[in-house]
N, C-alpha and C positions, 0 to 999 in steps of 0.2 A: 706544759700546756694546761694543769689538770685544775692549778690555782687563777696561772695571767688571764686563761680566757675568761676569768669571770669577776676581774677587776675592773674592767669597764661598767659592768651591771652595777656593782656594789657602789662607783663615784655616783653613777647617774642618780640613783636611790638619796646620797648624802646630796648633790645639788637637788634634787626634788626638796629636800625637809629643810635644806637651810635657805633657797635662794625667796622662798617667800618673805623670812626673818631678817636676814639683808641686804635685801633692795630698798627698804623704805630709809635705813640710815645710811646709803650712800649718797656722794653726789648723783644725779640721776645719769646725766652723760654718758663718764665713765661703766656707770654699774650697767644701758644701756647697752652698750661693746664685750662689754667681758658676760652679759649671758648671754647675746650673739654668738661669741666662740663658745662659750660654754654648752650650748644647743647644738653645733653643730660637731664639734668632738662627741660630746656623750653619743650623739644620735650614731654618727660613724662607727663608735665603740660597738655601740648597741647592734648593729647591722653581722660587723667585723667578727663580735663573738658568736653571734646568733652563726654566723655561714660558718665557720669553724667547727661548731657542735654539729653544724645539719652535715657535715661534711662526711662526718667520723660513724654518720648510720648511712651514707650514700655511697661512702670505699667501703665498705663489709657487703654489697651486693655484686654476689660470685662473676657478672657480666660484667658490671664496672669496673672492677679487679680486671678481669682477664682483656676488655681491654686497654687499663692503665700499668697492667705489667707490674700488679703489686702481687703482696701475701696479704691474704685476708686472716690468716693466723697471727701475723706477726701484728700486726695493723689493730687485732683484740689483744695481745699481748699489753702491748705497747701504751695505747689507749684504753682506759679503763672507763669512760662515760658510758653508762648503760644505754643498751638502743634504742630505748624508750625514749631519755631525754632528748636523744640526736634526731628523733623521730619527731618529736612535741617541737624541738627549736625549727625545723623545718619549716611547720606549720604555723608558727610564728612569724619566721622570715618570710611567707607567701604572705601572711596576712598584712605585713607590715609596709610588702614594694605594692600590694593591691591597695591601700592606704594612702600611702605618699602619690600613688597616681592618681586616683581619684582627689586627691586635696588640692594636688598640681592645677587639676583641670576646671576645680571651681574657684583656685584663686584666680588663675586667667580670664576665667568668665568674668567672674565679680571687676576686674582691673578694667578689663575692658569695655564694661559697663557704666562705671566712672568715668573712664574717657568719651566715652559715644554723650552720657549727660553733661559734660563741660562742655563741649560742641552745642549742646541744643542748650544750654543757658544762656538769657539774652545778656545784649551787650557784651566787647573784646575787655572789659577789664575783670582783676581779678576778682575782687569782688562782686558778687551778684546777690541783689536784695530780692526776694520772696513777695510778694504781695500775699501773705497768711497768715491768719491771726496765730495760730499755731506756733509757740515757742520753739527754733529749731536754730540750731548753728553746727556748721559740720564744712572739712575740707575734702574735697575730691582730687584723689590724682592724677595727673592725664601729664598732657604738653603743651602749655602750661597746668598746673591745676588751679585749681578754682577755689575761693572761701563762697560757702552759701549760708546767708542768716534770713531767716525772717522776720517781718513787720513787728512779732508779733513778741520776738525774743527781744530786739533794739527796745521796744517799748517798756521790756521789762528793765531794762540796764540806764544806769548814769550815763554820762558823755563819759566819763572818766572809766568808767567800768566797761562800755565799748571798744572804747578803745584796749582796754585789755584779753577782750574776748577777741577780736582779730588780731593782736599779738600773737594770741598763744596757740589759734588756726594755721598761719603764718609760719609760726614756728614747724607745724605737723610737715608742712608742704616743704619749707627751703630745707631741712633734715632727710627728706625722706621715710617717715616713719612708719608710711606701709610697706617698706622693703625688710623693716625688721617683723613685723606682724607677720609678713609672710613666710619669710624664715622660721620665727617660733609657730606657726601655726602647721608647717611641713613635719618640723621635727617631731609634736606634740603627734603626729597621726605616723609618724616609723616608729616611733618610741611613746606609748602613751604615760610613762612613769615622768617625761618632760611637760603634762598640762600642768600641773604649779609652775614649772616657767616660764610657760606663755602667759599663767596671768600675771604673774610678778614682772615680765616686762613689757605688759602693756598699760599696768600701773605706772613703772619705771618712764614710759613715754610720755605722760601724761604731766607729771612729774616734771620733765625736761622740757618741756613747753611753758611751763606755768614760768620756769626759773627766767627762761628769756622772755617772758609777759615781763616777770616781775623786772628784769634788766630792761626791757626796753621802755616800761613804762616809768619807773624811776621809784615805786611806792609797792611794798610786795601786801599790803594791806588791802591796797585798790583790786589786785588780781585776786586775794582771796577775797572779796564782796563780790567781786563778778562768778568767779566759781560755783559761790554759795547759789546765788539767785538765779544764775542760769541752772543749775541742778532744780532749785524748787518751783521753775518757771519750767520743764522740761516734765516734772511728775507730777505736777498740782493736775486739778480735775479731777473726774469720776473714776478714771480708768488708775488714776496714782492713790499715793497712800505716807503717810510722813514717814514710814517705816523706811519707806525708797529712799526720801529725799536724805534721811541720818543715817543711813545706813551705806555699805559699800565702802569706796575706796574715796569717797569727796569729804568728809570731816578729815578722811588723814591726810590729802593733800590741802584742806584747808588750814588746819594746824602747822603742816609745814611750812605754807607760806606765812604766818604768824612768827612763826620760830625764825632765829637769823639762818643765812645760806648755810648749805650744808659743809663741811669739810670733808679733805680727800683723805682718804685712809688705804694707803697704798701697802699695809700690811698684808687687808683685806685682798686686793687681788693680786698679791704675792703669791697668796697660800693657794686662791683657786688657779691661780697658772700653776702651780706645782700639781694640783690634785689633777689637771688636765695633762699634765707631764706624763705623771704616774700610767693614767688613763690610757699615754699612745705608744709607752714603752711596753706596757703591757701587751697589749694587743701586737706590736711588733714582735714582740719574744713568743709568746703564744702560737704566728704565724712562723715565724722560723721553726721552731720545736716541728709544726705540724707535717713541715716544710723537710725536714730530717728525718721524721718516720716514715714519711712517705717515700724519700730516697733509699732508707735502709730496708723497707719493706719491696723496693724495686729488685735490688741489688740482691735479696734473699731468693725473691722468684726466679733470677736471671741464674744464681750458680746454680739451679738446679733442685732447689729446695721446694718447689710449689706445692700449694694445695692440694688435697686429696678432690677430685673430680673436677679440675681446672684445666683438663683440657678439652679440645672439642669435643660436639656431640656427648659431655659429660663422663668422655673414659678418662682414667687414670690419667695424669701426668706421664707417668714411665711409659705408657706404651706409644707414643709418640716424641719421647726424647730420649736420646743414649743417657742411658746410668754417668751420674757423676765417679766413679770407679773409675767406669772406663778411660774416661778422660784424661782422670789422673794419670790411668797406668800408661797410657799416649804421650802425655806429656812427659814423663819420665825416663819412656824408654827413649823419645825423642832426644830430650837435654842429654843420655847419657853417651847416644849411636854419636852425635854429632854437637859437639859444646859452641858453635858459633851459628847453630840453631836461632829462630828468633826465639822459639818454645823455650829456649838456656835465659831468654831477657827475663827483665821483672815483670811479674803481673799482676798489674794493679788494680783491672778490671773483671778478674775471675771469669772471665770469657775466653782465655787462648790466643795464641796467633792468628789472626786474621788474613796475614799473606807471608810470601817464603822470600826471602832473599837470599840470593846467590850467592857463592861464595867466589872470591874474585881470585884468578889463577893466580900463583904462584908459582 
């Protein structure tokens, strides 16, 4: 247990430093899905090891012991994580489900917020035009969801470059893209070592939009001029600065769509489904291990071996359980007075006979 539980920690760390590096050269789709799972293994990892450590300082308290029927001797034998760290991962695992509930509760807010403003935007179709001078284009999701552009963003765009800006809204809504947002934004608040993968797959989303712009409008040229001038119509004025408009993730999804399609590189998430393999093997062998000490530390306390001050009101052991001696010599003289004894069976449970059988006349 003392290496597996902390092979989940060490993949999530490598997906943290590589998944910013290659998201931008994959197809977007696919790389899309594989940091989805990729998000939610590490995160689970991340939980799984985290309760395992907090475990190993929460069996070593003499009440927990006495009533889960272990050895808290055997249990520090056995396990060698100082109670420091089992104490610290504790504190961690508290912070992390107080996290995930709080992110739970304001992605619901927010969703349902979007839904309440597709209801109060006018007119039933999907699109709805803004009376604003104000650059804006953005999808909402609801049932149905909604594309909202303003006056003021169509003015900034071609015919031809409109039409690629609602492609690639289009695309946010028929995919579901805030169902992945939401998932990497969960994980990113249980696991905070996964924010480089929320932003690499909110980049990745982005990405995967433009591609079915660029498929559905027919010209992947067209979709990067709209990219371009909706970003610089979105930061120009007082309040922007050119540094916004060049800077960030819009020159590299500009260049991409410059560049021909991307290809699939199925090496690439070969190797990350192995390293998520690795991830759940681990954490399975780690919970068995823990899963064994804790039955051999049962099975110590039961023959008779317990803790010094583990029984009631803090007296001894012994003075509320017959000596293991005695037992023995019961057992012994029992199997010797009479061999078809059950005390003459095997015993496998270090417990004794628990009832007598008769012996049938003869």
């Amino acid at each position: 247990m003392l290496v597996n539980v902390y092979v989940p920690i060490v993949v999530t760390v490598v997906l943290a430093l590589l998944a910013p590096r290659l998201a931008p050269r994959l197809a977007p789709r696919p790389a899309a899905w594989a940091l989805l799972c990729a998000a939610l293994v590490t995160a689970a990892g991340w939980v799984g090891s985290l309760a395992l450590l907090a475990f190993t300082a929460l069996a070593q308290i003499p009440q927990v012991a006495r009533e889960g029927h272990w050895s808290v001797r055997l249990l520090r034998a056995e396990d060698p994580v100082r109670f420091g760290v089992a104490v610290g991962c504790a504190l961690v695992l508290l912070a992390a489900c107080v996290a995930c509930a709080v992110t739970v509760v304001r992605q619901t807010r927010d969703l349902r917020w979007a839904r309440r403003e597709c209801r109060r935007l006018p007119g039933d179709e999907q699109l709805a035009v803004l009376d604003d001078p104000a650059p804006e284009a953005f999808a909402l999701p609801g049932r149905p969801g909604r594309i909202v552009v303003s006056r003021g963003m169509l003015d900034c765009l071609a015919a031809g470059e409109r039409a690629a800006l609602l492609a690639h809204e289009r695309a946010h809504l028929r995919h579901h893209h805030h169902r992945f947002k939401t998932v990497w934004r969960i994980a990113a608040a249980v696991n905070p070592l996964l924010r480089p993968v929320e932003k690499a797959g909110c980049f990745v989303l982005e990405r995967w939009a433009d591609e079915d712009a660029a498929a559905g409008v027919g010209d992947r040229t067209v979709v990067a001029r709209a990219v371009a001038r909706a970003a610089l119509a979105v930061h120009a004025g007082p309040a922007g600065s050119a540094l916004a408009a060049t800077g960030g993730a819009v020159p590299q999804r500009v260049r991409a769509l410059l560049a021909p399609p991307p290809r699939h590189r199925p090496l690439h998430f070969v190797a990350a489904g192995l390293l998520l393999t690795l991830c759940c093997t681990s954490l399975t062998d780690a919970a068995t291990d823990s899963e064994q000490m804790v039955e051999a530390a049962q099975h110590t306390h039961l023959c008779g071996h317990p803790d010094p001050g583990s029984g009631p009101h803090g007296a001894p052991a012994s003075a509320h359980r017959r000596p293991a001696d005695a037992r023995f010599t019961d057992h012994a003289a029992r199997t010797a007075a009479w061999p078809d004894h059950p005390a003459a069976l095997p015993d496998h449970t270090g417990l004794g006979a628990l009832c007598v059988r008769h012996r049938p006349n003869t």
